[in-house]
mmCIF file of the N, C-alpha and C atoms, coordinates in Angstrom:
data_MODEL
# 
_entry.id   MODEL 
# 
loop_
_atom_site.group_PDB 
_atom_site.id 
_atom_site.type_symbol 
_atom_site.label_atom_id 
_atom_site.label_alt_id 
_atom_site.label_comp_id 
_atom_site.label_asym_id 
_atom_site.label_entity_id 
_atom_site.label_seq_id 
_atom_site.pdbx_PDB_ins_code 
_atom_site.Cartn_x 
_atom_site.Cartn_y 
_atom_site.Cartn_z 
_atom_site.occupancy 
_atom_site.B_iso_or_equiv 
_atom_site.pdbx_formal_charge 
_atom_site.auth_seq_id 
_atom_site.auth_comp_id 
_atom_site.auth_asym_id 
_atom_site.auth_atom_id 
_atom_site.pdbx_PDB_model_num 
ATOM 1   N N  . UNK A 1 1  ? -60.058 -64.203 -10.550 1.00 0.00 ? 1  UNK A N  1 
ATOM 2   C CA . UNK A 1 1  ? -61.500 -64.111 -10.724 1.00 0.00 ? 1  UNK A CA 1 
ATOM 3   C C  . UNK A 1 1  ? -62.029 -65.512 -10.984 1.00 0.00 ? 1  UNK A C  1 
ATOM 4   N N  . UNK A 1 2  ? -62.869 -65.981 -10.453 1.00 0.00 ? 2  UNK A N  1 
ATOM 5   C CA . UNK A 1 2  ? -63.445 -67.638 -10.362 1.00 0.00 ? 2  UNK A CA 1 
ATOM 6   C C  . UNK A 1 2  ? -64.260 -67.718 -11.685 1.00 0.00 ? 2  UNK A C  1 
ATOM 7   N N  . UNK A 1 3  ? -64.831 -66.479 -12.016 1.00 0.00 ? 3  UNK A N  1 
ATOM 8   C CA . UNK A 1 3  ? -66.315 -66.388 -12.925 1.00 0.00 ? 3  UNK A CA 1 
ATOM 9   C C  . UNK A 1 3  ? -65.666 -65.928 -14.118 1.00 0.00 ? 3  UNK A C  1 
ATOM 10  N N  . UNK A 1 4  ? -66.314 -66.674 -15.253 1.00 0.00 ? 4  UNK A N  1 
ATOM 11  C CA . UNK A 1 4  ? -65.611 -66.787 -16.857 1.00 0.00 ? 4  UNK A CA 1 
ATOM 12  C C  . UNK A 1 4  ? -66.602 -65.631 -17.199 1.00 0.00 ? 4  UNK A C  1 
ATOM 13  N N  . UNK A 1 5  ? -65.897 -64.791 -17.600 1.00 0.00 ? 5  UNK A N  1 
ATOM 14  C CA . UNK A 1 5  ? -66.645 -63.735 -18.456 1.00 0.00 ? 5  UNK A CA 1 
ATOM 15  C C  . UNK A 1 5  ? -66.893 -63.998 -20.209 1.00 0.00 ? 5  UNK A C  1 
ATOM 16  N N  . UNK A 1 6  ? -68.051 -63.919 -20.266 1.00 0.00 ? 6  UNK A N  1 
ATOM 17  C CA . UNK A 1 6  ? -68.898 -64.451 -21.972 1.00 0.00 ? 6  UNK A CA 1 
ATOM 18  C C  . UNK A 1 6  ? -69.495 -63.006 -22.604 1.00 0.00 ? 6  UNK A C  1 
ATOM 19  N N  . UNK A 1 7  ? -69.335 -63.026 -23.751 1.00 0.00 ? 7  UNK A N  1 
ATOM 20  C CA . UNK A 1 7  ? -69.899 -61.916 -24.565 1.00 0.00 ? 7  UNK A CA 1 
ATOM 21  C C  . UNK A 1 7  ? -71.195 -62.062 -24.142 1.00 0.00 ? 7  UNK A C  1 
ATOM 22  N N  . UNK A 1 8  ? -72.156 -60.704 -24.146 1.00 0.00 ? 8  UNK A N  1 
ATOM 23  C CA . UNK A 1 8  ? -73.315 -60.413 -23.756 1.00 0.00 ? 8  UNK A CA 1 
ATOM 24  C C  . UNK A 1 8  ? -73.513 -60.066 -22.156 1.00 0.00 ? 8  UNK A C  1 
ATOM 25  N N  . UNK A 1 9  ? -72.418 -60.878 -21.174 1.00 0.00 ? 9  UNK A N  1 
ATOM 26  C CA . UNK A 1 9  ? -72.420 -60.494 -20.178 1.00 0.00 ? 9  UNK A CA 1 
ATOM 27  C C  . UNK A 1 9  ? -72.847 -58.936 -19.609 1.00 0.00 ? 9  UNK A C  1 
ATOM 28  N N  . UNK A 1 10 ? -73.685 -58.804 -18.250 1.00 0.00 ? 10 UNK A N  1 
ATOM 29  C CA . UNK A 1 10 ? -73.741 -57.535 -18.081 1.00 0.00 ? 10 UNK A CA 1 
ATOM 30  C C  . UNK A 1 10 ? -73.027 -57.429 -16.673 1.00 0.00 ? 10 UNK A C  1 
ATOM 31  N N  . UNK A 1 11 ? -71.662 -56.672 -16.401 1.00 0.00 ? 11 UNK A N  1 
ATOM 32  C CA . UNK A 1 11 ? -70.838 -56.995 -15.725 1.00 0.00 ? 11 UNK A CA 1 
ATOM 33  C C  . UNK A 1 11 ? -70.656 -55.075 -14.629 1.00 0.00 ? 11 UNK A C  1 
ATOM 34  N N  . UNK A 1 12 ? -71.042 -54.996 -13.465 1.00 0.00 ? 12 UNK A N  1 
ATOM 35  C CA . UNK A 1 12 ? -71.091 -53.776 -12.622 1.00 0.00 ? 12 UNK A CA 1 
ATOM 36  C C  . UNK A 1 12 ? -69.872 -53.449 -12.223 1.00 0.00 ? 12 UNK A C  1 
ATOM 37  N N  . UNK A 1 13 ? -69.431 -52.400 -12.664 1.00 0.00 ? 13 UNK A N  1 
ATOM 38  C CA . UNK A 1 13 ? -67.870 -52.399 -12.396 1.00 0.00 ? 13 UNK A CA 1 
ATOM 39  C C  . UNK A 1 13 ? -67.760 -51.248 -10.629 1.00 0.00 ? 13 UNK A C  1 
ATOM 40  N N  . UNK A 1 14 ? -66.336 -51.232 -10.423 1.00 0.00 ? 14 UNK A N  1 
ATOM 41  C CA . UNK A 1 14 ? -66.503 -50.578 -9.049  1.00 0.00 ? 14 UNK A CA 1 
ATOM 42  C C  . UNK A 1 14 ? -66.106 -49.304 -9.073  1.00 0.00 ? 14 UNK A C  1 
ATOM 43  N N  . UNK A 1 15 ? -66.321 -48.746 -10.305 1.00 0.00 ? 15 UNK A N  1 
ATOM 44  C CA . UNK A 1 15 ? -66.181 -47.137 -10.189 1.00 0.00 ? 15 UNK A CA 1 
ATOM 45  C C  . UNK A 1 15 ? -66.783 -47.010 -11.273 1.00 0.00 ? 15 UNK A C  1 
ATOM 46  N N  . UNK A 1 16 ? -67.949 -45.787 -10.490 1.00 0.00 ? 16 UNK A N  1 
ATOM 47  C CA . UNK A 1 16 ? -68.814 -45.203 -12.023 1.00 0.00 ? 16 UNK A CA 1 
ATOM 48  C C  . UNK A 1 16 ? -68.025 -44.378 -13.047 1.00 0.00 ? 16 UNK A C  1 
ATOM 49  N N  . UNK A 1 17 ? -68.319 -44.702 -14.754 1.00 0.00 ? 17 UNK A N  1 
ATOM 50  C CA . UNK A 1 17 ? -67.804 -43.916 -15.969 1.00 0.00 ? 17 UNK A CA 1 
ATOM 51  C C  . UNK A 1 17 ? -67.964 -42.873 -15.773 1.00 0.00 ? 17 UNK A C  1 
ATOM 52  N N  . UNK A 1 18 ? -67.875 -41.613 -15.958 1.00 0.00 ? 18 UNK A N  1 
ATOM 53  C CA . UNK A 1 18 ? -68.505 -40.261 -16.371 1.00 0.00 ? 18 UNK A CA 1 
ATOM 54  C C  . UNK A 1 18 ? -69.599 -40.207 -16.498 1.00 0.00 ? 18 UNK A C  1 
ATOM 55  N N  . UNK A 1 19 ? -70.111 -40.750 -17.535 1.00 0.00 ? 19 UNK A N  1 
ATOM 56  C CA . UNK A 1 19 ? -71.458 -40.812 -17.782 1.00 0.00 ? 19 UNK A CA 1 
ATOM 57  C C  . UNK A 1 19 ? -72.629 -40.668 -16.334 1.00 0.00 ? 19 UNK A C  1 
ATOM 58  N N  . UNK A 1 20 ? -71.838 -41.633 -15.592 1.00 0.00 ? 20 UNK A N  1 
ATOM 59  C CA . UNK A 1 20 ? -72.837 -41.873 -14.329 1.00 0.00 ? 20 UNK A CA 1 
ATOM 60  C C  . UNK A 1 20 ? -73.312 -43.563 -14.532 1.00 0.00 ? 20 UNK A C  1 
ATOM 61  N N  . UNK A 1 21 ? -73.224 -43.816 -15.680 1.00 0.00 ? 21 UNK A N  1 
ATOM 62  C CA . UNK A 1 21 ? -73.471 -45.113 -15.445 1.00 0.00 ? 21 UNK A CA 1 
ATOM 63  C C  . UNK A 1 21 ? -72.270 -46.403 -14.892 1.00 0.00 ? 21 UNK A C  1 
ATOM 64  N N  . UNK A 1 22 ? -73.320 -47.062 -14.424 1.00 0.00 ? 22 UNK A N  1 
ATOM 65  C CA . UNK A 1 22 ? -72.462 -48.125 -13.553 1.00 0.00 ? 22 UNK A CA 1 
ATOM 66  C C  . UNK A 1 22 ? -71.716 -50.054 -14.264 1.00 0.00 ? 22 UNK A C  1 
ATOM 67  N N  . UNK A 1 23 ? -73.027 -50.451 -15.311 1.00 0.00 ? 23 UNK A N  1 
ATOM 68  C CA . UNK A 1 23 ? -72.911 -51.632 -16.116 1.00 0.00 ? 23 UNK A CA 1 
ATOM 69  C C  . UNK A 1 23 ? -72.702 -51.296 -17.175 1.00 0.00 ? 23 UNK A C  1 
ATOM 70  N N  . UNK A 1 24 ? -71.653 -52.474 -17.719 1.00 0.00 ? 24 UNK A N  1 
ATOM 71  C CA . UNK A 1 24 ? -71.250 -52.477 -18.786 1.00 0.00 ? 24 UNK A CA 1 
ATOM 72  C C  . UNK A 1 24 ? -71.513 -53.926 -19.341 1.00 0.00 ? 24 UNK A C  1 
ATOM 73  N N  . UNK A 1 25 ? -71.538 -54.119 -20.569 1.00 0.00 ? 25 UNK A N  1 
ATOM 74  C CA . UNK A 1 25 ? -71.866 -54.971 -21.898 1.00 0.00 ? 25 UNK A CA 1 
ATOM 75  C C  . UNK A 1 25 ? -70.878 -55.666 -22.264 1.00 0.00 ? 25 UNK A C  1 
ATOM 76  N N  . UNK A 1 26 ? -70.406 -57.226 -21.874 1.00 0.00 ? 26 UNK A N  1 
ATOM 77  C CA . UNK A 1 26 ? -69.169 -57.190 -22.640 1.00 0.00 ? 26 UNK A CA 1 
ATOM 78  C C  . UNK A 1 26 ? -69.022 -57.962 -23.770 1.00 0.00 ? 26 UNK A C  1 
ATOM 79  N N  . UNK A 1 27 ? -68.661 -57.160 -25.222 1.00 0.00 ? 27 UNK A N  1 
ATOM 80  C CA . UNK A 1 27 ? -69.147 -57.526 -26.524 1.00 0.00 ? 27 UNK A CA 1 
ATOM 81  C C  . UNK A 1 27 ? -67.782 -58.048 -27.147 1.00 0.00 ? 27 UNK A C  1 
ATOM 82  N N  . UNK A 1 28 ? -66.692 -58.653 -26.780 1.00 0.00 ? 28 UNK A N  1 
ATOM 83  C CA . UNK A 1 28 ? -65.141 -59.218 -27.029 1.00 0.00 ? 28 UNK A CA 1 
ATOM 84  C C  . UNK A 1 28 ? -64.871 -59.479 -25.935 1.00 0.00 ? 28 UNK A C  1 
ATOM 85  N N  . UNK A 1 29 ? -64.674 -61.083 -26.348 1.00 0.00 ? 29 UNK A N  1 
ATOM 86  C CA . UNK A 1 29 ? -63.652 -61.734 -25.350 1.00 0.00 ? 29 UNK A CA 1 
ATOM 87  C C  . UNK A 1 29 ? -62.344 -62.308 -25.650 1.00 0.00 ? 29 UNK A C  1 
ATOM 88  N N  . UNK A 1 30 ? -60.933 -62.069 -25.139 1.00 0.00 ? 30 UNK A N  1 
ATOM 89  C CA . UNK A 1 30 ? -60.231 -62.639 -25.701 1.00 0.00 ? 30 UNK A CA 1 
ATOM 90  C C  . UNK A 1 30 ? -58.970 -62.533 -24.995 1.00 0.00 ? 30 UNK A C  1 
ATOM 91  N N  . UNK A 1 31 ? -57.718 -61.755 -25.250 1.00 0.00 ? 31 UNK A N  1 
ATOM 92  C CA . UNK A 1 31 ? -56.327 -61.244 -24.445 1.00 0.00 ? 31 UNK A CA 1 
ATOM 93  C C  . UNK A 1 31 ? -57.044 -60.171 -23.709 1.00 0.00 ? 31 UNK A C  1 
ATOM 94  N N  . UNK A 1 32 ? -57.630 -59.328 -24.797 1.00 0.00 ? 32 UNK A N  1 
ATOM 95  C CA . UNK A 1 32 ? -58.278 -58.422 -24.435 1.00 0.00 ? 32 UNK A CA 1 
ATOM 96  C C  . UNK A 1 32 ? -60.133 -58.311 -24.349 1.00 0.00 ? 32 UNK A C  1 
ATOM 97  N N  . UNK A 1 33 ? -60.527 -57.591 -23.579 1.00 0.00 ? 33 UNK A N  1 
ATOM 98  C CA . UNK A 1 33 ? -61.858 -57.637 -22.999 1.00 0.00 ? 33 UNK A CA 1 
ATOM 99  C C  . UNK A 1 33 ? -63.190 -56.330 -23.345 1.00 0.00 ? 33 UNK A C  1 
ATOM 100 N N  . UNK A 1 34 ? -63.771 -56.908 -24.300 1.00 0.00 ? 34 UNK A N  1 
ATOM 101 C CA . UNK A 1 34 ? -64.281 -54.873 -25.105 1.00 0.00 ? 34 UNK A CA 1 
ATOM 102 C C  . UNK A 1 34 ? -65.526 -55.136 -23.991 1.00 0.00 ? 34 UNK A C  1 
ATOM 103 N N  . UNK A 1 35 ? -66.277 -54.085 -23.757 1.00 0.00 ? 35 UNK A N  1 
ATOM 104 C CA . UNK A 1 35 ? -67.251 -53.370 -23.097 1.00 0.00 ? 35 UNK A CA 1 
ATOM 105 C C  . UNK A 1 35 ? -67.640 -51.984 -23.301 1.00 0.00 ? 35 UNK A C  1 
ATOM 106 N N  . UNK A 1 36 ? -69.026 -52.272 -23.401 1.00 0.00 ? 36 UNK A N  1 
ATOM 107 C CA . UNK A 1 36 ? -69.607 -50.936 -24.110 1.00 0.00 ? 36 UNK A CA 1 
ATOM 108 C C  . UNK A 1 36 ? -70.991 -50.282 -22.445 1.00 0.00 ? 36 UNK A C  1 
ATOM 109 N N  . UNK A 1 37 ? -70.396 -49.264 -22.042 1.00 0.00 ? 37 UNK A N  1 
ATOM 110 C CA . UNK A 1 37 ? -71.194 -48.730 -21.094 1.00 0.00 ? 37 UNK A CA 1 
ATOM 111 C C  . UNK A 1 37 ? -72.911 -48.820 -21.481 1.00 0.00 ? 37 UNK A C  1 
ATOM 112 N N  . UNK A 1 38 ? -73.616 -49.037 -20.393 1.00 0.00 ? 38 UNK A N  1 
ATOM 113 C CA . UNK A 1 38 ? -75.149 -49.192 -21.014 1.00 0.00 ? 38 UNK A CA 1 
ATOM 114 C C  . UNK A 1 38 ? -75.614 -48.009 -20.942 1.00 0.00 ? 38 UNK A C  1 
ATOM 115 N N  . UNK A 1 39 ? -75.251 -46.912 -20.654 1.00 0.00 ? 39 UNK A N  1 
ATOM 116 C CA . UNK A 1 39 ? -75.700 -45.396 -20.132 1.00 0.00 ? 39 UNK A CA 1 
ATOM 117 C C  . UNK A 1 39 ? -75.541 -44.724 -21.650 1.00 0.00 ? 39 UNK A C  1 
ATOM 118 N N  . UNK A 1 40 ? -74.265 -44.540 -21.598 1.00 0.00 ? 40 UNK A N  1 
ATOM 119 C CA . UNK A 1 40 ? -73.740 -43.960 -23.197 1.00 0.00 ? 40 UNK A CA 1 
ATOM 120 C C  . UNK A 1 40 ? -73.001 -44.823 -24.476 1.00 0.00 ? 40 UNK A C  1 
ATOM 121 N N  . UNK A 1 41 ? -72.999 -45.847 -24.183 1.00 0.00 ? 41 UNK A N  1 
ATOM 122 C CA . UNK A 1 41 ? -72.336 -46.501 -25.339 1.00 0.00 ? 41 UNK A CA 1 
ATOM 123 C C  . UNK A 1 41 ? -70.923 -46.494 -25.250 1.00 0.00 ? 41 UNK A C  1 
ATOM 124 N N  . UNK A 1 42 ? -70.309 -45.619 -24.746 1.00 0.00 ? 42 UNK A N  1 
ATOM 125 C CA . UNK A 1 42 ? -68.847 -46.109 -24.689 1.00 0.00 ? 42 UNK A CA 1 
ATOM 126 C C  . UNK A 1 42 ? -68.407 -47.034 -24.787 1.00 0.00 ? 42 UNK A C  1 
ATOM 127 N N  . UNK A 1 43 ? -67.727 -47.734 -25.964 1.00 0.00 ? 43 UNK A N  1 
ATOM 128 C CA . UNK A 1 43 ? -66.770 -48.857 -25.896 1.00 0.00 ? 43 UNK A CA 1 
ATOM 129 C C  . UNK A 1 43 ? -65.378 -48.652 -25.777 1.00 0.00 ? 43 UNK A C  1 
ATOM 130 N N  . UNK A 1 44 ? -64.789 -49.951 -24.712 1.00 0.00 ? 44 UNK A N  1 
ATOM 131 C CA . UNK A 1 44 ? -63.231 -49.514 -24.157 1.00 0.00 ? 44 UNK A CA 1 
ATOM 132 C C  . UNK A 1 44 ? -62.927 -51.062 -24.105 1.00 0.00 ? 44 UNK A C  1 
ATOM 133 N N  . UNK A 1 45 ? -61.341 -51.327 -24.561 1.00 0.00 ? 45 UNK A N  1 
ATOM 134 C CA . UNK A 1 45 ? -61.021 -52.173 -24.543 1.00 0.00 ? 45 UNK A CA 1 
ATOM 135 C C  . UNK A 1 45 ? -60.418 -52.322 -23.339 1.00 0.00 ? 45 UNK A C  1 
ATOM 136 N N  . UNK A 1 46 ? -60.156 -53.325 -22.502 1.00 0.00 ? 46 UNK A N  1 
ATOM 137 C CA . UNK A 1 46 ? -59.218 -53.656 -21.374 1.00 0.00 ? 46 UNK A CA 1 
ATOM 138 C C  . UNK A 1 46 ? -58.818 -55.063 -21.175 1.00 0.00 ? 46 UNK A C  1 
ATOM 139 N N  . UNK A 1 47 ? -57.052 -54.576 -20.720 1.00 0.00 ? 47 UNK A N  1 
ATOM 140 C CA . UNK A 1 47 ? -56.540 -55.977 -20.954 1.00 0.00 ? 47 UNK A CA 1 
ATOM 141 C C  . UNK A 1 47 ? -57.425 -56.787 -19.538 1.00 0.00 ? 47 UNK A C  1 
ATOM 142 N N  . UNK A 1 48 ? -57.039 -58.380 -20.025 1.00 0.00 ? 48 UNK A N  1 
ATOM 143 C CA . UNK A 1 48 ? -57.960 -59.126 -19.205 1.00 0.00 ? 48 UNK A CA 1 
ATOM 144 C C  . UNK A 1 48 ? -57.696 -58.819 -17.748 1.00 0.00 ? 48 UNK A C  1 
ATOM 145 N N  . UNK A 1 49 ? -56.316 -58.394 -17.428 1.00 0.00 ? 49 UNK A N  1 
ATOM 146 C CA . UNK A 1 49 ? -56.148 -58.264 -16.105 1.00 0.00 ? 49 UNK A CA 1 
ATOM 147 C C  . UNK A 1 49 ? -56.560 -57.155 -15.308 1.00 0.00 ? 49 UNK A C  1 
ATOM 148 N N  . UNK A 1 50 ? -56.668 -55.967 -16.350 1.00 0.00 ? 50 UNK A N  1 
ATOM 149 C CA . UNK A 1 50 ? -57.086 -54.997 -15.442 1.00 0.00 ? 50 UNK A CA 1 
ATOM 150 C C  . UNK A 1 50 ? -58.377 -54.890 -15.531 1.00 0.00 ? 50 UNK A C  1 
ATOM 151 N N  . UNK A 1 51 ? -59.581 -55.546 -16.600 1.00 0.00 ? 51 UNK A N  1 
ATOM 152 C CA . UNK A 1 51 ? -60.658 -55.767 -16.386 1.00 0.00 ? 51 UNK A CA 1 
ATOM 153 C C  . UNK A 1 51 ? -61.114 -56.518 -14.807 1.00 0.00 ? 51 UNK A C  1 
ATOM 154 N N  . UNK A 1 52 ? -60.461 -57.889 -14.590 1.00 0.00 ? 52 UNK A N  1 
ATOM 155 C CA . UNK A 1 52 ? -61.085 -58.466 -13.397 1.00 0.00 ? 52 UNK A CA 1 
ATOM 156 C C  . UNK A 1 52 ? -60.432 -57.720 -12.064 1.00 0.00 ? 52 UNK A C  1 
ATOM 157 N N  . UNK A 1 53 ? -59.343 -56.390 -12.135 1.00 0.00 ? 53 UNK A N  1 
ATOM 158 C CA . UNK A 1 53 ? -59.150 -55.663 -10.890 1.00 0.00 ? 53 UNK A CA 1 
ATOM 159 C C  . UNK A 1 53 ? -60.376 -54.840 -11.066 1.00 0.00 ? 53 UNK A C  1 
ATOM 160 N N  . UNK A 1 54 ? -61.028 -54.363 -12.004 1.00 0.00 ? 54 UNK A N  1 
ATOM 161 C CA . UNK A 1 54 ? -61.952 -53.227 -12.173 1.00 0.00 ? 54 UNK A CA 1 
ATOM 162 C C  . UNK A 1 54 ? -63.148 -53.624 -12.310 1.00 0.00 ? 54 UNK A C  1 
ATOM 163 N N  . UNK A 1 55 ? -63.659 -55.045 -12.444 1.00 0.00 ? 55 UNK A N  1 
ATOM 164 C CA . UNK A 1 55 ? -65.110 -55.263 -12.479 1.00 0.00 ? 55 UNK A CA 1 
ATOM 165 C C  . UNK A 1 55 ? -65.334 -55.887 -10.634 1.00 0.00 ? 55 UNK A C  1 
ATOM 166 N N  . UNK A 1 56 ? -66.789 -55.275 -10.392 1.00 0.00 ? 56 UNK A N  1 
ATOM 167 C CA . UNK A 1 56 ? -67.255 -55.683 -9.275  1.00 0.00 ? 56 UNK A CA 1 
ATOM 168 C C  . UNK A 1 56 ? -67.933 -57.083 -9.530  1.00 0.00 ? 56 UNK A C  1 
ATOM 169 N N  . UNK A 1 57 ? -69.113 -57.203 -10.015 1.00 0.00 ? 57 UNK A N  1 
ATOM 170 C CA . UNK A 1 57 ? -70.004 -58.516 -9.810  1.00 0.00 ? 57 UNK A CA 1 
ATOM 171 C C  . UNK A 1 57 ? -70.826 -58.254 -11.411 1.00 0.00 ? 57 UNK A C  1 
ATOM 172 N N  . UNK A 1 58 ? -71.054 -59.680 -11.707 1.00 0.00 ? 58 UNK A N  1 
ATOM 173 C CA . UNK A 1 58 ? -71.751 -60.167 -13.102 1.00 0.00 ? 58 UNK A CA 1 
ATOM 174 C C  . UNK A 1 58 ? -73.304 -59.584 -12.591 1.00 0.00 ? 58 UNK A C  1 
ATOM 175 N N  . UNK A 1 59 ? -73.559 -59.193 -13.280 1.00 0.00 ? 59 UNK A N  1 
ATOM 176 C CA . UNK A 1 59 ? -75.293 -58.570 -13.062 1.00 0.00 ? 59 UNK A CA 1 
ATOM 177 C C  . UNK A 1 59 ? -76.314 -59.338 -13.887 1.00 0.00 ? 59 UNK A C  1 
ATOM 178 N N  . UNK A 1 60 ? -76.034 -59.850 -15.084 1.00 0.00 ? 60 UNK A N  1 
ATOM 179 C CA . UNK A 1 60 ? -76.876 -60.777 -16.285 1.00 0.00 ? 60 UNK A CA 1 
ATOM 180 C C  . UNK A 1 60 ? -76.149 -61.905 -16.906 1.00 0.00 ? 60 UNK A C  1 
ATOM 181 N N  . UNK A 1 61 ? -76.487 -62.599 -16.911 1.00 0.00 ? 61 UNK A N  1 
ATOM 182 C CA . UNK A 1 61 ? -75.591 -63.753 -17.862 1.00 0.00 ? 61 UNK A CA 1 
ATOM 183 C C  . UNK A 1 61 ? -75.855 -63.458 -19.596 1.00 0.00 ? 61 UNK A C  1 
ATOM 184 N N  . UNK A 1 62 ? -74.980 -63.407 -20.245 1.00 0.00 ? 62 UNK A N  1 
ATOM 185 C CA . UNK A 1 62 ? -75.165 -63.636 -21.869 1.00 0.00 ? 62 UNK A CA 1 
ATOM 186 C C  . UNK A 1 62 ? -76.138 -64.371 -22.420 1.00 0.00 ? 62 UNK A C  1 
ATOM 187 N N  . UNK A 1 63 ? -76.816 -63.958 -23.568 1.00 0.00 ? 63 UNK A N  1 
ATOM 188 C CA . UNK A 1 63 ? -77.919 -64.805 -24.447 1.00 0.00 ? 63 UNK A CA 1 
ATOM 189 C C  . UNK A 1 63 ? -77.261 -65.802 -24.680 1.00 0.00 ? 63 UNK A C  1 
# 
């Protein structure tokens, strides 16, 4: 993945949650990668690697 992922990021992943929603929030950065769905709040941790197989494209940059 070329693009550094930063807390606050709003990051469109390539398969919708349950919820139905599509972006997620990402509020931890580190080994591991937290994100909280913007639809329902779900927060899920994922290791860094299977985050950048599972995110599509950055949608917002962080405050």
């Amino acid at each position: 993945m070329t693009e550094d992922v930063a807390v606050g990021d709003v990051w469109r992943m390539r398969r919708r949650h349950p919820c139905g929603g599509w972006e997620w929030r990402v509020y931890r950065v580190g080994a591991d990668i937290g994100i909280a769905c913007l639809e329902c709040g779900r927060r899920v941790m994922l290791e860094r690697r299977r985050f950048e197989q599972r995110a599509g494209a950055r949608v917002a940059a962080g405050s």
